[in-house]
C-alpha positions in Angstrom: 45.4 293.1 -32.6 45.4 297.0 -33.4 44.9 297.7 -29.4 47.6 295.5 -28.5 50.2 296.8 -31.0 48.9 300.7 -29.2 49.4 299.0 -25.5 52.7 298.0 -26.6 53.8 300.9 -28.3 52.6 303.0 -25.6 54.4 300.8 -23.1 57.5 300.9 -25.2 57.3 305.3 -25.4 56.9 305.2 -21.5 59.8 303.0 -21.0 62.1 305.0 -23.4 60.5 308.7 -21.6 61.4 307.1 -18.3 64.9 305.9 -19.5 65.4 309.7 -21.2 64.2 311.5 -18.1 66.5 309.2 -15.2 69.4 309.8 -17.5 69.2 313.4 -17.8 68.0 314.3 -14.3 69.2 312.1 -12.0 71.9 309.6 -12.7 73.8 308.6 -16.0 76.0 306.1 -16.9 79.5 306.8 -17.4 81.8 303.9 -19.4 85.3 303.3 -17.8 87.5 303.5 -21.0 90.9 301.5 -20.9 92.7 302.2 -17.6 96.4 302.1 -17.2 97.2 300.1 -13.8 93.9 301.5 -12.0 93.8 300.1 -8.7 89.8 300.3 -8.6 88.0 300.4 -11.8 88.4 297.9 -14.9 87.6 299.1 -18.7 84.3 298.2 -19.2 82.6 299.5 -16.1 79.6 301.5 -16.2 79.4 303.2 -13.5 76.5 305.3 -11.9 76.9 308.8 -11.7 74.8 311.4 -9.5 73.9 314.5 -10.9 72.6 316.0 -7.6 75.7 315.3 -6.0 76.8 318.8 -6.2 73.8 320.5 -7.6 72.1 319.9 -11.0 74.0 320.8 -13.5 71.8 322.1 -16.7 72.5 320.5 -20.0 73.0 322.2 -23.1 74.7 325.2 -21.3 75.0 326.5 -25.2 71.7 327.6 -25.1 70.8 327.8 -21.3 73.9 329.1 -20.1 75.2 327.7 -16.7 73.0 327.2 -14.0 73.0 324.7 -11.0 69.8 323.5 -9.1 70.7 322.1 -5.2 73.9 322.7 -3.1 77.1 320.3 -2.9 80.7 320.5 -3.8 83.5 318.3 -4.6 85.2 316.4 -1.4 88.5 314.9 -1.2 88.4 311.0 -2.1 85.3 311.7 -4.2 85.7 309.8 -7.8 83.3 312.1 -9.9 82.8 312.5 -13.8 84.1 316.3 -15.5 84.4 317.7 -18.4 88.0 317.9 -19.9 88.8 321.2 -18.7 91.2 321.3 -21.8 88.9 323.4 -24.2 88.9 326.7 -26.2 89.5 330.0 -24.0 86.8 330.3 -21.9 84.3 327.4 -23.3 81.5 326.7 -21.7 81.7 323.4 -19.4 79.7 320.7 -21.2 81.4 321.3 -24.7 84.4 318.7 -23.7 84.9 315.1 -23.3 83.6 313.4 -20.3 86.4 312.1 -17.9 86.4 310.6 -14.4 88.9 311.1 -12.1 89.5 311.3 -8.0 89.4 314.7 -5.8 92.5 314.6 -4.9 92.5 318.4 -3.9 89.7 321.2 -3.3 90.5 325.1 -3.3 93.0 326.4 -0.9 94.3 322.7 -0.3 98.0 321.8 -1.5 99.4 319.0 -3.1 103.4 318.0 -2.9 105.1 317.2 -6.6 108.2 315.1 -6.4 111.2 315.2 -9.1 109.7 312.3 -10.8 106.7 314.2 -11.5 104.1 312.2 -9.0 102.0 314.3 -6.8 100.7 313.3 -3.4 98.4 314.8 -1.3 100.9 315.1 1.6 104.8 316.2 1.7 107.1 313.0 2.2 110.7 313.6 2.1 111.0 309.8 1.2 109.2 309.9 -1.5 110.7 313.0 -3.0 107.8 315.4 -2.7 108.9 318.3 -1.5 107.7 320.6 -4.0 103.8 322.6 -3.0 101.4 323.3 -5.6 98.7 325.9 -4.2 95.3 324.7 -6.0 93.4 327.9 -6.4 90.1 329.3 -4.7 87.9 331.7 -6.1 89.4 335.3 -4.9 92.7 333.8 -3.8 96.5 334.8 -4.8 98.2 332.3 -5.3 102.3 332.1 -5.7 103.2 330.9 -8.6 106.2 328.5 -8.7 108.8 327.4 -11.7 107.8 323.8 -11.0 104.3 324.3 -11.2 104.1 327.5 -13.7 103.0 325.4 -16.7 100.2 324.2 -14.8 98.8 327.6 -13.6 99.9 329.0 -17.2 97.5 326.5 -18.4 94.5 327.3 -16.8 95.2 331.1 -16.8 95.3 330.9 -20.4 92.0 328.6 -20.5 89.6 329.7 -18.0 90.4 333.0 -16.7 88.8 336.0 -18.4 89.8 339.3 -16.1 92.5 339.9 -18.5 93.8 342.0 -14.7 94.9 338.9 -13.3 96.0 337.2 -16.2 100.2 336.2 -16.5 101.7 338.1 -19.6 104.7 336.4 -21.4 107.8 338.4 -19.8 106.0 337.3 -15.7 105.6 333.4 -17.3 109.2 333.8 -18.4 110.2 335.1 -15.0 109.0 332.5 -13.5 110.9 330.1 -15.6 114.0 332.5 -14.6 113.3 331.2 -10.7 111.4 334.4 -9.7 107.9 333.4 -8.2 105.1 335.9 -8.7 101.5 335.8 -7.0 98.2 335.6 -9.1 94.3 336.0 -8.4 92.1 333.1 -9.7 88.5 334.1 -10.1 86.8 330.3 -10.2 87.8 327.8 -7.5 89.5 325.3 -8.6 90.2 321.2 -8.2 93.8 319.1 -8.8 92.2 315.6 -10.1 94.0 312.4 -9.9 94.2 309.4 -12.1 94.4 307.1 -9.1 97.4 305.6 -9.8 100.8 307.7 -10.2 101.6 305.8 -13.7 98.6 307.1 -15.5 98.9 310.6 -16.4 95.9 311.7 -17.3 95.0 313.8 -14.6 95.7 317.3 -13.5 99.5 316.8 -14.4 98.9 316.7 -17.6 95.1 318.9 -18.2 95.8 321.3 -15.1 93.5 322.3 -12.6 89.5 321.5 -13.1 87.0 324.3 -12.5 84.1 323.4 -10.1 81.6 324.3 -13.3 82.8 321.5 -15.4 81.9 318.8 -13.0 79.5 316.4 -13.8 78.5 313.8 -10.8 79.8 312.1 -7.6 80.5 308.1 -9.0 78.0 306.4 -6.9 78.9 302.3 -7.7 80.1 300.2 -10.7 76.2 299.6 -12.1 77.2 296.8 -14.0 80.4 295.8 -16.2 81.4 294.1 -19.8 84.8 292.7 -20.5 85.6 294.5 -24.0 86.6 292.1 -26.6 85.4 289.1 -24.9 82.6 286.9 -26.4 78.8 288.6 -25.5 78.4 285.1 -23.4 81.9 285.5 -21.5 81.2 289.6 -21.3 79.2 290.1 -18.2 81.2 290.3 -15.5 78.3 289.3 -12.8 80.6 290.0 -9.4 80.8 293.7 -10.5 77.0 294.5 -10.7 76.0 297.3 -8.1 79.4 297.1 -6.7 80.1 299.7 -3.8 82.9 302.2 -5.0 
């Protein structure tokens, strides 16, 4: 009886090693939280997330500092899984919420604002987006714009640390005044998107995302529970392993 209860307890320790070590260096599961009008993803999805993707990230920077093992960067249409890049001045990238968002945008790419404050990732007169917002590249100037100073403000005042090419008060105000000025950005940088114009919570409203603070390329919806609904009604069965 004593062996068995060892064989199972050693069985059970293996299990949860093997669960500890897939989650922490190779994939994790990220939970959709309630989306607004999302045209691919329902709240409730867990989706798989590859931390290879664009090089393994280490955890608990706090201690480690930042360091990335393997090569790969963000591409447009990627949905991948950040950090809120809405943090104390300069914090490291793993001290912030977990959010998931679209590449809409990579450094030195340009995305078009319209006056109803949607952002595309092409100019269309028709649409109204006639308005460029530069996203910044590591060693780049950039020209800052009224319709976008707020933005760049943003992650100047967040993630930018050469005090050189930060944007004093009286520049920010010129701006505001109609008078562009250029600024160097020292990280590249990446405009997110929601996926759907309605939701906001994208780089319109927490700026541009630095390429440290991402996470993982979303890989497929690994399986999927409809909140609220009774554990036998939950499982939504047609979303397990589904292709993103």
């Amino acid at each position: 009886m004593l062996r068995r209860f060892v064989s199972l307890l050693g069985v059970c320790c293996g299990a949860v090693m093997i669960a500890f070590f897939f989650r922490t260096f190779l994939f994790t599961l990220f939970t959709v939280p309630q989306t607004d009008k999302q045209p691919v993803f329902l709240q409730g999805d867990r989706v798989l997330v590859d931390r290879w993707a664009y090089g393994f990230r280490f955890p608990n920077t706090s201690l480690f500092g930042y360091h990335r093992w393997g090569k790969g960067i963000p591409r447009n249409g990627d949905w991948a899984v950040f950090n809120s890049p809405l943090v104390e001045h300069d914090a490291l990238p793993d001290t912030s919420a977990l959010c998931m968002g679209m590449v809409m945008a990579c450094p030195g790419d340009t995305v078009w604002m319209g006056r109803d404050g949607k952002v595309g990732r092409f100019r269309d007169y028709a649409c109204g987006r006639i308005w460029p917002i530069a996203v910044p590249a590591r060693g780049a100037y950039v020209q800052v714009a009224p319709w976008a100073a707020r933005i760049y403000q943003q992650t100047l005042d967040l993630h930018e640390t050469d005090s050189a090419n930060l944007l004093p008060a009286t520049s920010f105000e010129s701006i505001q005044n109609g008078n562009p000025i250029r600024v160097r950005f020292s990280r590249n940088y990446y405009w997110i998107s929601s996926g759907s114009e309605d939701n906001l919570f994208d780089s319109r409203t927490f700026g541009f995302v630095p390429e440290e603070f991402f996470l993982g390329k979303v890989r497929n919806v690994f399986y999927s529970i409809q909140p609220d609904a009774p554990w036998q009604k939950a499982w939504r069965s047609d979303r397990f392993l589904l292709p993103i």
